[in-house]
C-alpha positions in Angstrom: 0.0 0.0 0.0 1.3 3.2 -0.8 0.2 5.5 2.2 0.2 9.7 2.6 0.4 10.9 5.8 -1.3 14.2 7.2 0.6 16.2 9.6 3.5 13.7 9.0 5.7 15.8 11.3 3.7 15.4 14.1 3.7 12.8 17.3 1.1 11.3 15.9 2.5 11.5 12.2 5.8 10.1 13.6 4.2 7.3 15.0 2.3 6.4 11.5 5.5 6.5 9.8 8.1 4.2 12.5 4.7 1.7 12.0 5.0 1.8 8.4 8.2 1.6 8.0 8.0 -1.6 9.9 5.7 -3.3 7.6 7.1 -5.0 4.4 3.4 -4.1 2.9 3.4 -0.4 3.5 5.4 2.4 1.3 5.2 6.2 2.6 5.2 8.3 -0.5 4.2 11.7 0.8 2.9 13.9 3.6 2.1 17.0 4.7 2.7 19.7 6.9 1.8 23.1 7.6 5.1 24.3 7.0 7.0 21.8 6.2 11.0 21.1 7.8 13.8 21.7 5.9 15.0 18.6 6.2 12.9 15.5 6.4 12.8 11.5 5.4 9.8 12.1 3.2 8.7 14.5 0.6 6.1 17.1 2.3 4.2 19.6 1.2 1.4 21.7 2.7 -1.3 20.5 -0.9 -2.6 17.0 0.2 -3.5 16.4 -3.1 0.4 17.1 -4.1 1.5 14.8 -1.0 -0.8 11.8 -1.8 -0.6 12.1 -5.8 0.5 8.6 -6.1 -1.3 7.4 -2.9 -3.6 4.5 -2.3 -4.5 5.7 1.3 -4.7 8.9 3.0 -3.8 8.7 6.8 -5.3 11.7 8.5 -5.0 12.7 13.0 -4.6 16.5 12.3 -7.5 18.9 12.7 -11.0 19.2 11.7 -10.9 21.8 9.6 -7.3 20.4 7.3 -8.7 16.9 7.8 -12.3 18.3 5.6 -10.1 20.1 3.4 -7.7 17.2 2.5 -10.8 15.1 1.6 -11.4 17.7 -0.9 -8.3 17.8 -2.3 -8.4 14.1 -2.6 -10.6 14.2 -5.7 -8.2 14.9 -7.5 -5.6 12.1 -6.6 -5.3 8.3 -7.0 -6.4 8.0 -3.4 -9.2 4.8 -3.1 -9.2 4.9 1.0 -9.5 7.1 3.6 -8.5 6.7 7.7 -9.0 9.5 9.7 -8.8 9.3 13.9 -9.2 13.2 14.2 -11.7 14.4 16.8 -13.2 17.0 17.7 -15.3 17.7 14.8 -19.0 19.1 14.9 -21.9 18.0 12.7 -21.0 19.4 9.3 -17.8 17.9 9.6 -19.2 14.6 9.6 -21.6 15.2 7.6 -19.1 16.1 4.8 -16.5 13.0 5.8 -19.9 10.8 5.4 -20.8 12.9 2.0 -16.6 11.9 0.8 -17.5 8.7 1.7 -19.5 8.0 -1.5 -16.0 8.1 -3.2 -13.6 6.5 -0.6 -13.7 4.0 1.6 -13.3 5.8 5.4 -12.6 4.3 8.1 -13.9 6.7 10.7 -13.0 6.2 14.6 -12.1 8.7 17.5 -9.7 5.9 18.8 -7.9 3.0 16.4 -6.9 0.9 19.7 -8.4 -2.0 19.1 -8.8 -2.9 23.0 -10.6 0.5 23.2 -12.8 -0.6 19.9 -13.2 -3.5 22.2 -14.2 -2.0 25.3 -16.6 0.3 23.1 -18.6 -3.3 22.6 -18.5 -4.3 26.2 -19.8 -0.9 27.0 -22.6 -1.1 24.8 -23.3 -4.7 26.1 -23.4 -3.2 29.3 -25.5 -0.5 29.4 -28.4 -2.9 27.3 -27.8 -5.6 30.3 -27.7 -3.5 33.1 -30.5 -0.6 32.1 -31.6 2.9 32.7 -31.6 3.0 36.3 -27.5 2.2 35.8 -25.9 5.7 36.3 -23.2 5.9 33.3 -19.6 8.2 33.7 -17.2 8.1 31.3 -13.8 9.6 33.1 -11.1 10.2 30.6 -7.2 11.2 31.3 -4.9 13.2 28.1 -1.7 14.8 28.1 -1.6 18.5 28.2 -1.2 19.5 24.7 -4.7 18.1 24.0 -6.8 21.1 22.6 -10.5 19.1 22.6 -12.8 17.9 25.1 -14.1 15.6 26.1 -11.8 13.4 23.6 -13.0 11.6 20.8 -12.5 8.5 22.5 -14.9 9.3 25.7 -17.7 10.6 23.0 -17.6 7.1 20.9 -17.8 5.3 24.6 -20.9 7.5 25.5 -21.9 7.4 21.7 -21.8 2.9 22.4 -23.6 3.4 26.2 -26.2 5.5 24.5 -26.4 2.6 21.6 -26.9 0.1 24.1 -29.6 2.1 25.5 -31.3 2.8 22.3 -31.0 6.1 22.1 -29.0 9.6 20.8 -25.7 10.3 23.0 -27.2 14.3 22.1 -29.9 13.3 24.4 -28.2 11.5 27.1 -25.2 13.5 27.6 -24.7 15.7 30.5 -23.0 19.1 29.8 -20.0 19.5 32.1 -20.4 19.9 35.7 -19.5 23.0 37.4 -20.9 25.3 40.3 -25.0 24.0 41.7 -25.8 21.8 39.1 -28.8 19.9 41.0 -29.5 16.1 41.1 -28.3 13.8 38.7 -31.3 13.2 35.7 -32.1 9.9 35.4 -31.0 7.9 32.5 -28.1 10.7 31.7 -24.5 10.3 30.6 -21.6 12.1 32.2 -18.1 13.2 31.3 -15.4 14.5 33.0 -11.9 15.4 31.3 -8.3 15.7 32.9 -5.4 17.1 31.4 -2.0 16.7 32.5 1.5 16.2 31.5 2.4 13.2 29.3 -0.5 11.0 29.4 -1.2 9.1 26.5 -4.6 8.0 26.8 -7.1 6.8 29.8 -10.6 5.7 29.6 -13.0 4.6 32.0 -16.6 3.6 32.3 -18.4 3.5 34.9 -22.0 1.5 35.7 -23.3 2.6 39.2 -26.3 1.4 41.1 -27.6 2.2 44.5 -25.7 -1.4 45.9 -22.7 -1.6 43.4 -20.2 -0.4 40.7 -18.9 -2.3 37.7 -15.9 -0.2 35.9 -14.5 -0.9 32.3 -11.5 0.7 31.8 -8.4 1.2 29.2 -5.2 2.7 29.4 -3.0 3.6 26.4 0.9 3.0 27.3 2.2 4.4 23.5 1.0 5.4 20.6 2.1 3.1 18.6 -1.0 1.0 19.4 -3.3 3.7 17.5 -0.6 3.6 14.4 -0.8 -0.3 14.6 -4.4 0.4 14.8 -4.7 2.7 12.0 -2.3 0.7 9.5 -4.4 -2.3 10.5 -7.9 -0.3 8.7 -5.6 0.8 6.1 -5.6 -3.1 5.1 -9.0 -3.9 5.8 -10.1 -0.4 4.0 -7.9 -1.3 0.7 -10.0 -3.7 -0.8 -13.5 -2.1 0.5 -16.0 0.1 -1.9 -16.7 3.7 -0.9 -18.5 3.6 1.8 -18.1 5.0 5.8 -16.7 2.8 8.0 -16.0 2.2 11.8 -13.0 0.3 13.5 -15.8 -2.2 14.7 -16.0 -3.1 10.9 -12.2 -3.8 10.8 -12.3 -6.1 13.6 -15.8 -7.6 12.8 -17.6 -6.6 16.0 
């Protein structure tokens, strides 16, 4: 597979590449950056459609609003699949990665673990086992650099309680908690955020009754797992029509 990857200069862009260069299946041809190093060990350039113009996959973990205009820029390369992990986007956002998706086969996930696309499943089990008088927290833990919240990763946990619940995570979710906020509502969904130092990733659920607890939890240790991860859709995605996809697809869940 002949992969471009956005941002290539970044932690996460590092990451993709050390993966790729690890697997006898993968060739980086391009990247991008916003402005670009002098120096580097790939061509970059700040045009996706320049970096991926002999691509098969587009890698993207930037921003929202580079990641929707790289998808546009893609029309006009070889490019057949899509995997993007960024968060933090609102409903337009997806709305135009779902409307790309009639051209490119996306693999769409706010985390490319694939313990936490596990843990997304036993959440969802969960909360349609346990039911509506279950209290549901989802406590999540980044490093400090981390410009969104709550992450992408939290919001598809609360998106798989709310699932499990039959319902829309819009109209389970709690806003965030701060000053007299009253008495828990029934049946909600709550989030709480820290940020500090160099934490990679931690995620944790948690089912409460009145007479006990059950906690599902996952803790990130590198980020090479979400590389691994995204590689791992890359391969799945290759051979796939356009269409929008989850990391649940990849692993058959």
């Amino acid at each position: 597979m002949r992969l471009a990857i956005a941002g290539a200069a970044g932690r996460m862009g590092q990451a993709l590449i050390r993966a790729a260069r690890s697997a006898p299946d993968c060739e980086i041809v391009g990247g991008t950056e916003r402005t670009p190093p002098q120096a580097y060990d790939i061509p970059l350039s700040t045009d996706p459609a320049e970096a991926a113009k002999t691509a098969d996959i587009w890698i993207d973990f930037t921003s929202p609003d580079a990641t929707i205009a790289a998808l546009k820029s893609l029309e006009r390369t070889p490019v057949r699949a899509a995997i993007i992990g960024t968060t933090g986007l609102d409903e337009a956002q997806e709305q135009a990665i779902a409307a790309a998706a009639s051209r490119l086969a996306i693999v769409r996930s706010g985390n490319f673990s694939a313990g936490v696309t596990l843990l997304a499943a036993l959440v969802e089990e969960a909360a349609r086992r346990l039911g509506p008088s279950w209290d549901i927290e989802i406590l999540e833990a980044h490093h400090r650099r981390k410009v969104d919240a709550p992450s992408g990763t939290a919001l598809l946990l609360g998106e798989a309680a709310a699932k499990g619940r039959n319902a829309n995570l819009n109209d389970l979710r709690t806003p965030a908690r701060d000053g007299l906020t009253g008495a828990r509502k029934d049946g909600s969904i709550g989030f709480a955020s820290l940020r500090a130092g160099g934490i990679v990733g931690e995620h944790e659920v948690t089912f409460a009754s009145e007479t006990e607890i059950v906690r599902l939890s996952h803790e990130a240790l590198d980020r090479a797992i979400f590389a691994d991860g995204a590689l791992r859709a890359a391969r799945w995605a290759f051979a796939k029509p356009p269409g929008l996809y989850s990391m649940r697809d990849v692993l058959g869940l």
